[in-house]
N, C-alpha and C positions, 0 to 999 in steps of 0.2 A: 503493500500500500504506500500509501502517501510519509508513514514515518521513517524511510529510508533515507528521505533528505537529511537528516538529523543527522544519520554516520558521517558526512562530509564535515561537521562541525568540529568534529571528534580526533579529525586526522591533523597528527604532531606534524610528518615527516616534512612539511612545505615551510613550517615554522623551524623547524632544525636546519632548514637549509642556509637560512640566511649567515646563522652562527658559525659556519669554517667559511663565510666569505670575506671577513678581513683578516683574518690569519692568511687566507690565501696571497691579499697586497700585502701586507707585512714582511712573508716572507720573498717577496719577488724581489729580484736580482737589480744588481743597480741601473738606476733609472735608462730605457733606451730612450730614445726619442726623433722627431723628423726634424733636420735641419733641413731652413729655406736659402737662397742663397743670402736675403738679407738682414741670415742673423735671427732671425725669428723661429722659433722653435715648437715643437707640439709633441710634449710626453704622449708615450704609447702605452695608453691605459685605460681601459674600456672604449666605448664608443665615440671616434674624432671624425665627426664630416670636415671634410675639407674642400674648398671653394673657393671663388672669388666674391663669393655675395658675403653678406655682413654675417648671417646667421650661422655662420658654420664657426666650430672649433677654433681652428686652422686656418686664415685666412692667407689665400696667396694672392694680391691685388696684380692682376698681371691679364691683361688681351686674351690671351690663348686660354685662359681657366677658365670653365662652366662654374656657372652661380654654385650648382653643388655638383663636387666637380667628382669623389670618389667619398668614399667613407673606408675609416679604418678602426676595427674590432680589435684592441689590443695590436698582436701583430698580424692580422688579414688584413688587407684591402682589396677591395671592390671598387671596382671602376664603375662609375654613373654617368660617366660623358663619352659612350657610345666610342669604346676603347683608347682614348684620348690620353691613356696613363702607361705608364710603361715603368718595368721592374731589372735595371740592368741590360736596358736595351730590348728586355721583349715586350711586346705588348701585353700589356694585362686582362685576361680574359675569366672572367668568373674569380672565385678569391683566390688572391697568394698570399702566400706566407713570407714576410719580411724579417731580412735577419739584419747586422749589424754590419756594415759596411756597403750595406744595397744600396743602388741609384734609383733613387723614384720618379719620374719625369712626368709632372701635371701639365701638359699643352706644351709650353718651352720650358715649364720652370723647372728645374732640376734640383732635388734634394738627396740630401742622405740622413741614413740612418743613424745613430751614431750611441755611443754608449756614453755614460756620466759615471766617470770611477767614483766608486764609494772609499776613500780609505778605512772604513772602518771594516770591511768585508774583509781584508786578508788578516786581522788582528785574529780574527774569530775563529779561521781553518788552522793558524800556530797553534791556539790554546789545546785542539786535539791532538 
């Protein structure tokens, strides 16, 4: 009958989930992130549209960028401007996966990936 809606109230496991999700950024690795050419940067951490319009993350003010020009999920991106992105000289086609050293090219504008040393990260693998 009709009392079975009640067991959906009941269920922990969607509440549990949220709790190893800042353990999960906590423990991530020193910060990556997109360099632009000028200097302007967008840590790669959750959800970053990137574009030429105002509304995105990431802004690349630049001719050749679409208003929202790709989105990137941590390290995937997705090309939204009808394959106008490119990853190391190939074209980006459905998501790729970005590593640290990669060339990202939004229309002309050409970034990379880059890492942010933590020094406090190698103190911590000595102490074992």
């Amino acid at each position: 009958g009709m009392g079975n809606g009640e067991s959906i109230c009941t269920q922990t496991p969607a509440g549990s989930r949220y709790e190893f999700l800042p353990a999960q950024c906590s423990c991530a690795a020193p910060a990556v992130f997109l360099a632009a050419p000028d200097g302007s940067r967008c840590v790669l951490k959750g959800v970053n549209n990137v574009g030429s319009g105002r509304h995105n993350d990431f802004i690349l003010d630049h001719p050749s960028v679409a208003l929202t020009h790709a989105v990137v999920d941590d390290f995937v991106i997705t090309d939204l401007a009808g394959g106008r992105t490119w990853v190391n000289g190939e074209q980006c086609r459905g998501a790729v996966s970005l590593s640290v050293g990669d060339t990202v090219q939004f229309g002309d504008m050409k970034c990379t990936v880059q890492a942010l040393e933590i020094p406090s990260q190698p103190a911590q693998l000595l102490d074992e």
